[in-house]
C-alpha positions as CSV (number, residue, x, y, z in Angstrom):
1,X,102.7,-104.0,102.5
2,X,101.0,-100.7,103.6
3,X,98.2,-100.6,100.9
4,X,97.1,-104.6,101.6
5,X,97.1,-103.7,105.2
6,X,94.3,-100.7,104.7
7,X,92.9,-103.1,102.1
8,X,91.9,-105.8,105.0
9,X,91.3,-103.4,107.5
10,X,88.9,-101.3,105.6
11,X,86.2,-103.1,105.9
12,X,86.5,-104.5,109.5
13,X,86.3,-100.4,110.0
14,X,83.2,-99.5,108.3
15,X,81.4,-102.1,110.4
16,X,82.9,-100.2,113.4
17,X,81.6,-97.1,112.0
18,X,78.1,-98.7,111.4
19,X,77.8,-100.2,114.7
20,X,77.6,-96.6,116.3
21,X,75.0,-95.2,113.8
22,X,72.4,-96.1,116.1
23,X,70.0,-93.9,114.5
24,X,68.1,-93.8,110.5
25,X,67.6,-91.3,108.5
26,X,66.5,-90.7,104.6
27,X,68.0,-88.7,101.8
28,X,66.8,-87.3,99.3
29,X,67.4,-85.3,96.1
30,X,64.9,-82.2,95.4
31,X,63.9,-81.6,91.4
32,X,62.6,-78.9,89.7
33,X,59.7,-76.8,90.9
34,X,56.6,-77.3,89.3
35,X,53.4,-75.4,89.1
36,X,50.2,-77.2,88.0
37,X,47.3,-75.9,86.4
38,X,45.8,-75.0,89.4
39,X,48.7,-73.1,90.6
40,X,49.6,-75.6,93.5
41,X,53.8,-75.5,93.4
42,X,55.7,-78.9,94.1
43,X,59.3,-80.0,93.9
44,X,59.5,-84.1,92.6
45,X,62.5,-85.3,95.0
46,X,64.6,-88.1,94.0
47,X,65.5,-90.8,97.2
48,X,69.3,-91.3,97.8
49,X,69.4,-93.0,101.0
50,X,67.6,-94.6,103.9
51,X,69.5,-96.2,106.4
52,X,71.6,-95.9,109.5
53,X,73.3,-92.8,110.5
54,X,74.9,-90.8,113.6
55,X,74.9,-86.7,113.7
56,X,76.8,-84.1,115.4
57,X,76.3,-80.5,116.2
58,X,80.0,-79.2,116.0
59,X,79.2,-75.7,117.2
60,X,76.7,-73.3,118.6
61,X,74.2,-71.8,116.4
62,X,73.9,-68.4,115.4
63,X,71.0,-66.4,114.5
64,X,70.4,-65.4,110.9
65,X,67.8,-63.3,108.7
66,X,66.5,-65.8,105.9
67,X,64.2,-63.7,104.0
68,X,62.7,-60.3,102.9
69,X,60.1,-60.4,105.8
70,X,64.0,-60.3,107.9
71,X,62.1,-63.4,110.3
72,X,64.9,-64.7,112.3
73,X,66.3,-68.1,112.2
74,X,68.7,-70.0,114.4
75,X,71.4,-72.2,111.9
76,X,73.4,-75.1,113.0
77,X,76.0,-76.6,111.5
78,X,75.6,-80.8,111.3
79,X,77.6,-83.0,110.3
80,X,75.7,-86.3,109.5
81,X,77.5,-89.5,108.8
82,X,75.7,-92.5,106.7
83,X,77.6,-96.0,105.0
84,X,79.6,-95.5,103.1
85,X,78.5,-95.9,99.3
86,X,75.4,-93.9,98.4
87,X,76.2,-90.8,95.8
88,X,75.1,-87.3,98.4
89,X,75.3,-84.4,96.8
90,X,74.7,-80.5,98.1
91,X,71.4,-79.4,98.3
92,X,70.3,-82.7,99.1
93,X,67.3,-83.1,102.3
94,X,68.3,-86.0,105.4
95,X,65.5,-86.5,107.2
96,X,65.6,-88.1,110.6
97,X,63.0,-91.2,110.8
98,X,64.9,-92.5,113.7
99,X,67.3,-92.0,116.9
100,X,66.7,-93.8,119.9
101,X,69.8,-91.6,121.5
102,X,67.9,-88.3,121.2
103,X,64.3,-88.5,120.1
104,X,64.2,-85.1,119.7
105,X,65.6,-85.4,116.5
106,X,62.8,-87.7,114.7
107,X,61.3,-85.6,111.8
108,X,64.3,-82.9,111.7
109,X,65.6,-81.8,107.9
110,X,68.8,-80.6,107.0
111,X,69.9,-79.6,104.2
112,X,73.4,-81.1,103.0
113,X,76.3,-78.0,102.3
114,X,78.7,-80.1,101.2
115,X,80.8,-83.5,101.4
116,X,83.5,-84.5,103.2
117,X,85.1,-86.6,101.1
118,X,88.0,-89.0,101.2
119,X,89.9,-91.9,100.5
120,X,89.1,-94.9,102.9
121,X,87.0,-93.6,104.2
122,X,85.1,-95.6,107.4
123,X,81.7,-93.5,106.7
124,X,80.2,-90.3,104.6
125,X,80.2,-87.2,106.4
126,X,78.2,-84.8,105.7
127,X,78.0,-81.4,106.6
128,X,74.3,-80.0,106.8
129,X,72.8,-76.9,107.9
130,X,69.7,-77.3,110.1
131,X,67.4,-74.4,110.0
132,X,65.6,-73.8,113.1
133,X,62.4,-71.0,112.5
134,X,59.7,-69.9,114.7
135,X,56.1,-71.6,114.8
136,X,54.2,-70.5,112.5
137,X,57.1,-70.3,109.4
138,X,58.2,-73.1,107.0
139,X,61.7,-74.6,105.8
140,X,60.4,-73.7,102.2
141,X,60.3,-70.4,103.2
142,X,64.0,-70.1,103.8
């Protein structure tokens, strides 16, 4: 039968799908803001994930105008796979720790947009935008 076929198969794939996430990453989930008495403003985050992963820049970026001050910001689009398994949601933060393909990429954030979810699925893919500001300006700010 069809469905004991995927059944068996479906894991044989994922480790597939692991052994090319050659590089690790963390996710995590941001909280509420928070101001202290002192006026210093900080948002708790919540980890999801650290593990292995793979990315992929499916397009060119384009440049955007982020805030009131109109500074201009190069987005990408991402899409960042991790096992399958952990609960991502959007609005959650990856964080490269890790990529021995492109080192360039250690310390990046993304911010996840939304899931691509499915059934049997050999990985989570995620689809992130990736902010890219001048020196000098912060994620937080946009």
């Amino acid at each position: 039968m069809l469905g004991d076929a995927i059944r068996h198969a479906l894991p044989e794939l994922r480790r597939e799908a692991e052994e090319r996430m050659r590089a690790t990453c963390t996710i995590v989930r941001p909280g509420e803001t928070e101001t202290d008495a002192d006026g210093n403003v900080t948002t708790p985050t919540t980890p999801v994930y650290a593990g292995k992963c793979y990315s992929r820049y499916p397009g060119l970026a384009f440049e955007t105008n982020l805030n009131a001050q109109t500074v201009s910001v190069a987005q990408s689009k991402l899409v960042v796979r991790i096992l399958f398994g952990p609960i991502v949601r959007p609005g959650d933060v990856v964080k490269f720790t890790a990529d021995p393909d492109n080192p360039q990429l250690v310390g990046t954030r993304v911010v996840v947009t939304s899931i691509d979810d499915q059934s049997q699925a050999t990985a989570q893919r995620l689809l992130c935008n990736d902010y890219q500001a001048p020196a000098g300006f912060t994620d937080e700010e946009a």
